[in-house]
Rosetta silent file (secondary structure, phi, psi, omega in degrees, C-alpha in Angstrom):
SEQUENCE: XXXXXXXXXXXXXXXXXXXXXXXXXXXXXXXXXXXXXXXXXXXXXXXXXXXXXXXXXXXXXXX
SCORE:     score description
SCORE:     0.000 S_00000001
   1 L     0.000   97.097  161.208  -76.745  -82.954  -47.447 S_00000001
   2 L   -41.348  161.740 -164.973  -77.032  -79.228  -47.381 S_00000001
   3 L   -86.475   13.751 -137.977  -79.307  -77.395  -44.984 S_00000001
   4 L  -127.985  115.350  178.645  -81.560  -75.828  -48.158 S_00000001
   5 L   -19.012  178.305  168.590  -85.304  -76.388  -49.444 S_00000001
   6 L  -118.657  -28.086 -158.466  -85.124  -79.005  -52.587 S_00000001
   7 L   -92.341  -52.851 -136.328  -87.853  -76.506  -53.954 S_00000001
   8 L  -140.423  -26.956 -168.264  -87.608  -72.846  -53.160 S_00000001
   9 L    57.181   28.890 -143.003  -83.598  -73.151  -52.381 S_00000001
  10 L   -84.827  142.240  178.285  -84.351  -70.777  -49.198 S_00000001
  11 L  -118.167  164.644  135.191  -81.081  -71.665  -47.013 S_00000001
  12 L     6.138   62.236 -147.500  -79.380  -70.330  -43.924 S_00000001
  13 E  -101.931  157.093 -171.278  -79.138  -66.533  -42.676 S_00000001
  14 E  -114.020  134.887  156.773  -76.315  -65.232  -41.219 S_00000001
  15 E  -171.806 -174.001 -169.228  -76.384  -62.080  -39.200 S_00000001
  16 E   -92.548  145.192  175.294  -75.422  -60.724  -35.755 S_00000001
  17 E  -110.628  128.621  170.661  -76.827  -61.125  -32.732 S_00000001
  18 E  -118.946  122.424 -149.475  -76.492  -57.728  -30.794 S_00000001
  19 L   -94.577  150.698  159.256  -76.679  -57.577  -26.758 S_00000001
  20 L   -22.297  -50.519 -169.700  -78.102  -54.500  -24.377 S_00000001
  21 L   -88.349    1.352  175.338  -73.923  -53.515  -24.545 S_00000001
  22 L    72.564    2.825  165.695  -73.838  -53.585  -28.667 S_00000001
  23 L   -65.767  105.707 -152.716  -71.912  -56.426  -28.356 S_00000001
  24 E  -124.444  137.783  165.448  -72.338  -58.357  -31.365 S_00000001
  25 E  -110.804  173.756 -171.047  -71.778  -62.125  -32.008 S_00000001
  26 E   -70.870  155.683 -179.871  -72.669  -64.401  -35.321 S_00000001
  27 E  -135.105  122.522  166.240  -76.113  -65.668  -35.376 S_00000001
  28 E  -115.328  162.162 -171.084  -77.271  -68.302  -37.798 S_00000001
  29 E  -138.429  125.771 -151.748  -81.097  -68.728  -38.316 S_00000001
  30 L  -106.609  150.325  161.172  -82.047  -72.144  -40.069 S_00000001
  31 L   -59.209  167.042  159.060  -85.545  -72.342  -42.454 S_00000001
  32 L   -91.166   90.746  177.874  -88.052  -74.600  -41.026 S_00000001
  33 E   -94.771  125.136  161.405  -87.419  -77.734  -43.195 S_00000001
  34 E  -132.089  166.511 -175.141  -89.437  -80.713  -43.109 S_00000001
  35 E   -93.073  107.691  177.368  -89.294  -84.288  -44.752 S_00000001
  36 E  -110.333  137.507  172.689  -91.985  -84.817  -46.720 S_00000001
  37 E   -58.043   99.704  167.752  -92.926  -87.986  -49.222 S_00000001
  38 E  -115.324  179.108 -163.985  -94.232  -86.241  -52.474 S_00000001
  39 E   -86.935  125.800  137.060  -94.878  -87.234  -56.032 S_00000001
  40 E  -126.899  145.436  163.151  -92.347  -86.030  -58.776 S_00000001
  41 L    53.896   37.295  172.610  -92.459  -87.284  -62.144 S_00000001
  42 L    83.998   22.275  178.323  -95.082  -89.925  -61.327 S_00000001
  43 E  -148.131  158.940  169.779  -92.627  -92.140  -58.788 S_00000001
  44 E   -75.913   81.407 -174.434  -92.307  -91.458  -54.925 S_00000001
  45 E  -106.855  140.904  169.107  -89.795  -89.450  -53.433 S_00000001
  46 E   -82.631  118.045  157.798  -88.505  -87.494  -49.805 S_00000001
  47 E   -85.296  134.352 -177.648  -88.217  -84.221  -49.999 S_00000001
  48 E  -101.346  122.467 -170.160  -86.697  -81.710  -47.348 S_00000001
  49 E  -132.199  139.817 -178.288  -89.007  -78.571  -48.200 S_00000001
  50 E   -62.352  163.799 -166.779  -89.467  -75.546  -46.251 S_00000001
  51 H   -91.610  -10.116  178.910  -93.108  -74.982  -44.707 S_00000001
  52 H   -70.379  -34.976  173.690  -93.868  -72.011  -46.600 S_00000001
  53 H   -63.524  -20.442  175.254  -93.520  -74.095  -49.837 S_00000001
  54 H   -48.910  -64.954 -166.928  -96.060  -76.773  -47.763 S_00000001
  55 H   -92.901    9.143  156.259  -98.615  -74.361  -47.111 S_00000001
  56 L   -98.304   23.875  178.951  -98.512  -72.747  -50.579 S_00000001
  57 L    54.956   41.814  171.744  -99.256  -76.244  -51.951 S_00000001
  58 L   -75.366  -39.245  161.445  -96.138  -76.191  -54.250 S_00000001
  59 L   -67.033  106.852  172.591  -95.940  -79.862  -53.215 S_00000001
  60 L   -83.311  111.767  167.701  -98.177  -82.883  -54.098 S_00000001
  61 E  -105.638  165.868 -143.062  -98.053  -84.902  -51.493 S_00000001
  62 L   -76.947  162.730 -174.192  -97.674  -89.139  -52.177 S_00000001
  63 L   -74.668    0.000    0.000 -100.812  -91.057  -50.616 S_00000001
């Protein structure tokens, strides 16, 4: 199970973390994924969807 919205496909960034001395090591920075039940195509399914798709109501969520 990738790390990746089911929605929006927003993933994983990679970049450097750089110290006071320019020292730089890998950094990864994860989306904020949560599982939520929603409705697709009239039947009840979990989705792992990022919270920006949450709070722009991309998602109907199941009752």
């Amino acid at each position: 199970m990738a790390f990746k919205c089911d929605l929006c496909g927003k993933g994983p960034l990679v970049g450097n973390q750089v110290s006071h001395a320019n020292n730089k090591t890998k950094k990864r920075t994860l989306p904020n994924l949560q599982r939520v039940r929603a409705v697709v195509d009239g039947s009840h399914k979990h989705l792992r969807v990022c919270t920006r798709c949450l709070k722009a109501g991309k998602v109907t969520k199941a009752a």
